[in-house]
C-alpha positions, 0 to 999 in steps of 0.5 A: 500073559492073560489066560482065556478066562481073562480074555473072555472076561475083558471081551465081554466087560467091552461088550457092556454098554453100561460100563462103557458110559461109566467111563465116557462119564469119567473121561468127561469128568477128567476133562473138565478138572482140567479146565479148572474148577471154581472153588464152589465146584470143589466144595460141592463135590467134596460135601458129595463125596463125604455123604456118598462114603461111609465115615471112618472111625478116626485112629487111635493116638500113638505116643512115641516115647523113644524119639531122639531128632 
């Protein structure tokens, strides 16, 4: 069960205009990789996503020295 701070949250977070384009723009979006998506689509979205995110520094090497198959 959802306790009245919840409720009241969700009812006031369905009130907001902005979030309801935020997700009219997501279901499009959705509906579109559905059609399918050119190979220059793909590529233009993940260059995108790679400036939108900040870079992670890579993990350092583990070496397993006990490994028996």
């Amino acid at each position: 069960m959802l306790s009245e701070e919840e409720k009241n949250e969700l009812r006031q977070m369905g009130k907001s205009v902005r979030l309801r384009e935020e997700f009219q723009m997501l279901r499009q979006n959705s509906q579109t990789l559905e059609r399918g998506v050119g190979i220059d689509e793909l590529m233009r979205w993940l260059t995108a996503m790679t400036q939108i995110l900040p870079s992670i520094p890579p993990r350092p090497f583990l070496e397993y020295r006990n490994v028996r198959i």
